[in-house]
C-alpha positions as a Markdown table, in Angstrom:
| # | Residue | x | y | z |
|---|---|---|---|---|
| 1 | Unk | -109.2 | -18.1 | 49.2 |
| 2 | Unk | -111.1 | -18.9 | 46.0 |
| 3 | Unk | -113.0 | -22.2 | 45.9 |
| 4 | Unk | -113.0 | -24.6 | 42.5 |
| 5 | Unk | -115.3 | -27.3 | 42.7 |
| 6 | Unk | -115.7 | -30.5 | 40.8 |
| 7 | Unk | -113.7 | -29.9 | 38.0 |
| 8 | Unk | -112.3 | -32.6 | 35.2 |
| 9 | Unk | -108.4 | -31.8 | 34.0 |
| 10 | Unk | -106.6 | -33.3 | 31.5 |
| 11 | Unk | -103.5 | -31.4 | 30.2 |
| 12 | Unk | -100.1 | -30.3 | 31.6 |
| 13 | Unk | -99.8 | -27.4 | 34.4 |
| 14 | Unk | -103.2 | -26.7 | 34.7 |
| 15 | Unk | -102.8 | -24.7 | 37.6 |
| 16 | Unk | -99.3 | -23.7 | 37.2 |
| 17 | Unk | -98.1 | -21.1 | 39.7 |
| 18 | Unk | -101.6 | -21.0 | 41.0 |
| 19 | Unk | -102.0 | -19.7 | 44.9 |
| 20 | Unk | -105.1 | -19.2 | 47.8 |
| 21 | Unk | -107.3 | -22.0 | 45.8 |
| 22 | Unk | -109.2 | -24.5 | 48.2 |
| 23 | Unk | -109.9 | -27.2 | 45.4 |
| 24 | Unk | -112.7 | -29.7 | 45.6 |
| 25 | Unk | -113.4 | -33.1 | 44.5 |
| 26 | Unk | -111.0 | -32.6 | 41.2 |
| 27 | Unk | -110.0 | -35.4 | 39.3 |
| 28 | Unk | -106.6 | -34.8 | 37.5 |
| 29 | Unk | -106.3 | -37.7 | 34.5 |
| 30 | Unk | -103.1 | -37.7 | 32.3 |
| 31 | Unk | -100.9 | -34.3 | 31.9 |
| 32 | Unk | -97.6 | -33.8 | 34.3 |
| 33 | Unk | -97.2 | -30.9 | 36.9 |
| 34 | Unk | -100.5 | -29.4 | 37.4 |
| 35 | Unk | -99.8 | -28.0 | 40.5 |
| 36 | Unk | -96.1 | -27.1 | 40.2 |
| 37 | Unk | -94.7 | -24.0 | 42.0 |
| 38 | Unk | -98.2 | -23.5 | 43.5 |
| 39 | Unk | -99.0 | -21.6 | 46.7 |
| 40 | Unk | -101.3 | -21.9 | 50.0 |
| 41 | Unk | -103.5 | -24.9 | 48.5 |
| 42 | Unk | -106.2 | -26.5 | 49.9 |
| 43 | Unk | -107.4 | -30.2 | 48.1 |
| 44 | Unk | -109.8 | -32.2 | 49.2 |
| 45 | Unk | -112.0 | -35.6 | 48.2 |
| 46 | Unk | -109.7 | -35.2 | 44.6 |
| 47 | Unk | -107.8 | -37.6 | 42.7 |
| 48 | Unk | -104.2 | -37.5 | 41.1 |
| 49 | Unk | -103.7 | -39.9 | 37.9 |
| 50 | Unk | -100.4 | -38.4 | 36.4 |
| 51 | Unk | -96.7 | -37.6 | 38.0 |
| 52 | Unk | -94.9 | -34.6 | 39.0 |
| 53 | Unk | -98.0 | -32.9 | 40.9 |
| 54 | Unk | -96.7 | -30.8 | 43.2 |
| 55 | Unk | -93.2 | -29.6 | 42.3 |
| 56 | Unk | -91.6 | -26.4 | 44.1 |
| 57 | Unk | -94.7 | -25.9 | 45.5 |
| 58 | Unk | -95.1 | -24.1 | 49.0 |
| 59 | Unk | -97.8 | -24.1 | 51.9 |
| 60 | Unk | -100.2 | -27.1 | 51.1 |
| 61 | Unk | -102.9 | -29.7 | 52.4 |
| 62 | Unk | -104.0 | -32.8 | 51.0 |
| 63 | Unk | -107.6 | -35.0 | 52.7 |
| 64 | Unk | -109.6 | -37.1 | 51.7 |
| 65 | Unk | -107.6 | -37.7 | 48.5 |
| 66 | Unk | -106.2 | -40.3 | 46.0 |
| 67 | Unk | -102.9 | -40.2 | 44.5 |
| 68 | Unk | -103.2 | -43.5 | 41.7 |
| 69 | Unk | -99.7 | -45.3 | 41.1 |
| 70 | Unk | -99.3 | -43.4 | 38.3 |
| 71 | Unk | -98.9 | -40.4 | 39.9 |
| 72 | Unk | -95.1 | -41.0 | 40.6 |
| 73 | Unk | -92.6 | -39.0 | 41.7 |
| 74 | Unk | -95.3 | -36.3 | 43.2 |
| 75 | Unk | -93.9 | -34.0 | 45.8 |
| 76 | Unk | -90.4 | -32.6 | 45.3 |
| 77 | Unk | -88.7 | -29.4 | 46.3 |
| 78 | Unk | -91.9 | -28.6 | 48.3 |
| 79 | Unk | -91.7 | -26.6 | 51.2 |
| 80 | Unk | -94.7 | -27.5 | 54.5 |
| 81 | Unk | -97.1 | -29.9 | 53.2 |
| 82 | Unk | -100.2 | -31.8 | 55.6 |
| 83 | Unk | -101.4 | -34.9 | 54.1 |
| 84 | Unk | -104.4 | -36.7 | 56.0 |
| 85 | Unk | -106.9 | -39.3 | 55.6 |
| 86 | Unk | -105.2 | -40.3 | 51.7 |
| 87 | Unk | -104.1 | -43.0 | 50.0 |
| 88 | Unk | -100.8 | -42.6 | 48.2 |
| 89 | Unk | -100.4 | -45.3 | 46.0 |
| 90 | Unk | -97.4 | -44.4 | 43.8 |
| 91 | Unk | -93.8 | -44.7 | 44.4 |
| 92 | Unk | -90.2 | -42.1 | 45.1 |
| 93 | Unk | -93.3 | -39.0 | 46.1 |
| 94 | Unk | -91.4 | -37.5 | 48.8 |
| 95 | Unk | -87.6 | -35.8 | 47.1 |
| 96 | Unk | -85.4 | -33.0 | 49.1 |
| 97 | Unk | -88.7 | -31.7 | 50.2 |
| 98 | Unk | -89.3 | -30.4 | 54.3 |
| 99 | Unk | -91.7 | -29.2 | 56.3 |
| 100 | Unk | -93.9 | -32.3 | 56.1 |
| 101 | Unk | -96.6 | -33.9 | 57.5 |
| 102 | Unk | -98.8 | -37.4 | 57.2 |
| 103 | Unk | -101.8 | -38.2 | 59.5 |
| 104 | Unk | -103.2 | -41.8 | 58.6 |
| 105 | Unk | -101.6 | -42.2 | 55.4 |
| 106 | Unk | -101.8 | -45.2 | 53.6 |
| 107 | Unk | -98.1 | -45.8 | 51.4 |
| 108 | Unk | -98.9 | -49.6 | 49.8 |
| 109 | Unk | -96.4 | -48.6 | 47.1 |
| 110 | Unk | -93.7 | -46.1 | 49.0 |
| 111 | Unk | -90.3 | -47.8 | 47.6 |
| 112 | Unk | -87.3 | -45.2 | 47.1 |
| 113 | Unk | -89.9 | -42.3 | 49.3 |
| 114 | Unk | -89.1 | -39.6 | 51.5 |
| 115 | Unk | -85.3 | -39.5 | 49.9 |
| 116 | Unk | -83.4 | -36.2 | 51.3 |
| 117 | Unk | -86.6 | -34.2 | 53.0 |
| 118 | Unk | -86.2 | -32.7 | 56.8 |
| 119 | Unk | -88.8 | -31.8 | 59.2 |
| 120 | Unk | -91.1 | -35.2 | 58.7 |
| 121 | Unk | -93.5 | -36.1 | 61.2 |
| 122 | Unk | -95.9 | -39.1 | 60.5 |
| 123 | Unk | -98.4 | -41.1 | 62.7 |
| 124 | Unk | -101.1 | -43.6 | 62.2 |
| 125 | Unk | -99.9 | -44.1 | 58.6 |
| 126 | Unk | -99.2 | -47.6 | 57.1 |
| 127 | Unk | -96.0 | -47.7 | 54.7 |
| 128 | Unk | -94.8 | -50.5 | 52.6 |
| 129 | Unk | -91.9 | -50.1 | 50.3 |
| 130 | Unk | -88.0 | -50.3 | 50.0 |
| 131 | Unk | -85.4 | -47.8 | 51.1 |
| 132 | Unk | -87.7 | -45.5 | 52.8 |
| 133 | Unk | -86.5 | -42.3 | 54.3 |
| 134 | Unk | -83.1 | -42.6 | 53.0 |
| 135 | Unk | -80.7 | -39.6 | 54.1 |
| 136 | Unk | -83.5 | -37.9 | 55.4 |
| 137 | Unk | -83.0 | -35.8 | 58.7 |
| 138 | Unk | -85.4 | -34.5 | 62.0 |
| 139 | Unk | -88.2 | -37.6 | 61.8 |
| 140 | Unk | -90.7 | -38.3 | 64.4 |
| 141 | Unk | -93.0 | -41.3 | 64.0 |
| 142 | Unk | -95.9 | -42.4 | 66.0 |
| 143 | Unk | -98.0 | -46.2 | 65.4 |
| 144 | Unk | -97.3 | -46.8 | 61.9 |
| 145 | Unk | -96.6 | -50.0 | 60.2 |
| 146 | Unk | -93.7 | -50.1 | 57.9 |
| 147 | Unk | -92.4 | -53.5 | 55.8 |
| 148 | Unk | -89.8 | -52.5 | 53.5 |
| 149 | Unk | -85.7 | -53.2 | 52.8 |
| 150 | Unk | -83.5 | -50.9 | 53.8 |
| 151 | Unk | -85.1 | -48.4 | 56.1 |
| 152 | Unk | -84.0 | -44.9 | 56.8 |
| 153 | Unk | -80.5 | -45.7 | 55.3 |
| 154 | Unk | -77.9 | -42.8 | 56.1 |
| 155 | Unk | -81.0 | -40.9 | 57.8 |
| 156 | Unk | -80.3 | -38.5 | 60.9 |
| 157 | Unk | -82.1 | -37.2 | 63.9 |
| 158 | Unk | -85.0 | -40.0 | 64.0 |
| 159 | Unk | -87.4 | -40.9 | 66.8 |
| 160 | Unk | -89.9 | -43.6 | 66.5 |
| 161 | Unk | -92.5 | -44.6 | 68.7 |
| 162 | Unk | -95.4 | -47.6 | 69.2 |
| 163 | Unk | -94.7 | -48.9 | 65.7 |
| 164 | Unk | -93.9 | -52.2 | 64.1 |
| 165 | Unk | -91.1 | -52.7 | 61.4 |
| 166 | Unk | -90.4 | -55.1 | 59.2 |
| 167 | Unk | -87.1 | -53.9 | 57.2 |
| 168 | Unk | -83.8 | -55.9 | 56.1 |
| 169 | Unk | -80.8 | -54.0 | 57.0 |
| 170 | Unk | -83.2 | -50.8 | 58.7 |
| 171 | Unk | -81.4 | -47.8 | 60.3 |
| 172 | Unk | -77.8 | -48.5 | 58.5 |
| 173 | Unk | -75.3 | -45.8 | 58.6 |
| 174 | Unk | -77.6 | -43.7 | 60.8 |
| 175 | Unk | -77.1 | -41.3 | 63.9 |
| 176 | Unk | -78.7 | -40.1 | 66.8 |
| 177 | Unk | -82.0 | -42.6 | 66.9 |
| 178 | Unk | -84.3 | -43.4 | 69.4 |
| 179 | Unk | -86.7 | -46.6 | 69.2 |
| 180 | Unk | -89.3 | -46.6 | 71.8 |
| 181 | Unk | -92.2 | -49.3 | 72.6 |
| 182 | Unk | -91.5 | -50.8 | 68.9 |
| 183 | Unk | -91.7 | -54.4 | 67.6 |
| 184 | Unk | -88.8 | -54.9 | 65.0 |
| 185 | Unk | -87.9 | -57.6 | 62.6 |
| 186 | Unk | -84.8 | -56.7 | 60.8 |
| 187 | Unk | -82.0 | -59.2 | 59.9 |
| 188 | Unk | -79.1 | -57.1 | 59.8 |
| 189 | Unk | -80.1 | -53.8 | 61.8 |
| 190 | Unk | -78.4 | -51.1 | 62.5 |
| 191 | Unk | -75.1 | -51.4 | 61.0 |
| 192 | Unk | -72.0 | -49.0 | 60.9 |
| 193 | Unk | -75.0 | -46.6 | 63.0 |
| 194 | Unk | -73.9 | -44.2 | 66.4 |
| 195 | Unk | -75.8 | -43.0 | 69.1 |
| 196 | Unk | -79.1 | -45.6 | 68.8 |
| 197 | Unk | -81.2 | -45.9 | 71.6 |
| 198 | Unk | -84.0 | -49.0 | 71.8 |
| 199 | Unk | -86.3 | -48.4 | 74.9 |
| 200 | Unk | -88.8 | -51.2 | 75.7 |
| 201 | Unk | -88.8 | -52.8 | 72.4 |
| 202 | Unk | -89.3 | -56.3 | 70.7 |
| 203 | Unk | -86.1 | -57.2 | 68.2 |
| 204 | Unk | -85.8 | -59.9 | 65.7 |
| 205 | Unk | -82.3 | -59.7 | 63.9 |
| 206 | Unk | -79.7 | -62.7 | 63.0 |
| 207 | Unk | -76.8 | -60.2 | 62.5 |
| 208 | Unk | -77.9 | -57.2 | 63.8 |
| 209 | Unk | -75.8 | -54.2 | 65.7 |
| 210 | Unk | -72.5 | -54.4 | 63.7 |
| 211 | Unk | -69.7 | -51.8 | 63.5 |
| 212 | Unk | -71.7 | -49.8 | 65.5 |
| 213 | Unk | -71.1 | -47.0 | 68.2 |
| 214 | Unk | -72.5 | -45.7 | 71.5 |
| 215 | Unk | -75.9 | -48.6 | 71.5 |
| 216 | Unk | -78.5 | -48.7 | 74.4 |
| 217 | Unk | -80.9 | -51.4 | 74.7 |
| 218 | Unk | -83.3 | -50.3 | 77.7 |
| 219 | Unk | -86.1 | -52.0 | 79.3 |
| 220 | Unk | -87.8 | -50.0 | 81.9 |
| 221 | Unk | -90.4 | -52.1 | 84.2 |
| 222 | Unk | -93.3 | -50.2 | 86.2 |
């Protein structure tokens, strides 16, 4: 692996096709795609100011890092990605990506994200934005905070654990979910959804769990 440190970048595809780079406290101003169809990338303590950065790209991790507003539409058609400790603030980053991975992750600006990606896992993150993890499949969540519209619409294959939600119309034309230990506030959950199981959880809805099939609502007591 070949180490770049504290470097300054300002056009398009700087690091185009790049592979086996651990990148250091980088700061990438205006120019799209600098990391598209890159390989085994290590970034840390860096900041992303433009959009498109890591398109097609395979085998990456992101700490410590920034990604400004204007970094929009980031990550798409990438292939096993861990992203700790960072701040995303731009919107639509995740697209028909898998393989992914978010460790205290804050999302202040995650409207129309994680859109037709597999394989997610996210914990201790803090997401706020509408129609999150639409028609996305294989999602396991642990203690995050999500306020958003329309929540994992058409999504599949989704557990979710010690969180609290705040979504309109979350988990419609879904199957196969299991809610454990949540706190939900959702006016219209759940509709035309099979197979969703709510295990020791705290719901808010006024016309929730509609034209739906095969519900549980569980409460175990120790």
């Amino acid at each position: 692996m070949e180490n770049l440190d504290q470097l300054y970048f300002n056009g398009e595809r700087d690091l185009f096709k790049k592979k086996d780079l651990i990148i250091n406290k980088w700061f990438f101003e205006k120019g799209e795609s600098p990391l598209k169809e890159s390989r085994n990338i290590e970034v840390n303590d860096s900041i992303f100011k433009w959009k498109y950065v890591l398109w097609y790209a395979k085998d990456i991790k992101i700490q410590n890092s920034v990604l400004y507003e204007t970094a929009r539409s980031s990550i798409w058609y990438t292939n096993n990605i861990v992203i700790k400790d960072t701040i995303i603030e731009a919107p639509k980053v995740f697209r028909r990506s898998t393989n992914i991975s978010l460790n205290n992750v804050q999302m202040p600006n995650a409207a129309e994200t994680f859109w037709n990606c597999a394989e997610i896992i996210i914990k201790d993150s803090q997401v706020k934005g509408d129609y999150f993890g639409m028609n996305s499949t294989n999602i396991t969540i642990n203690n995050i905070s999500l306020t958003g519209n329309y929540a994992f619409d058409g999504a599949k294959n989704i557990t979710i654990k010690n969180s609290r939600l705040v979504s309109k119309d979350a988990f419609w034309n879904c199957e196969n979910v299991t809610i454990k230990n949540c706190t939900i506030f959702g006016e219209y959950i759940g509709w035309n959804s099979k197979n969703v199981k709510f295990k020791n959880c705290t719901i808010e809805s006024e016309q929730g769990f509609c034209y739906m099939d095969d519900v549980v609502l569980k409460i175990v007591i120790l």
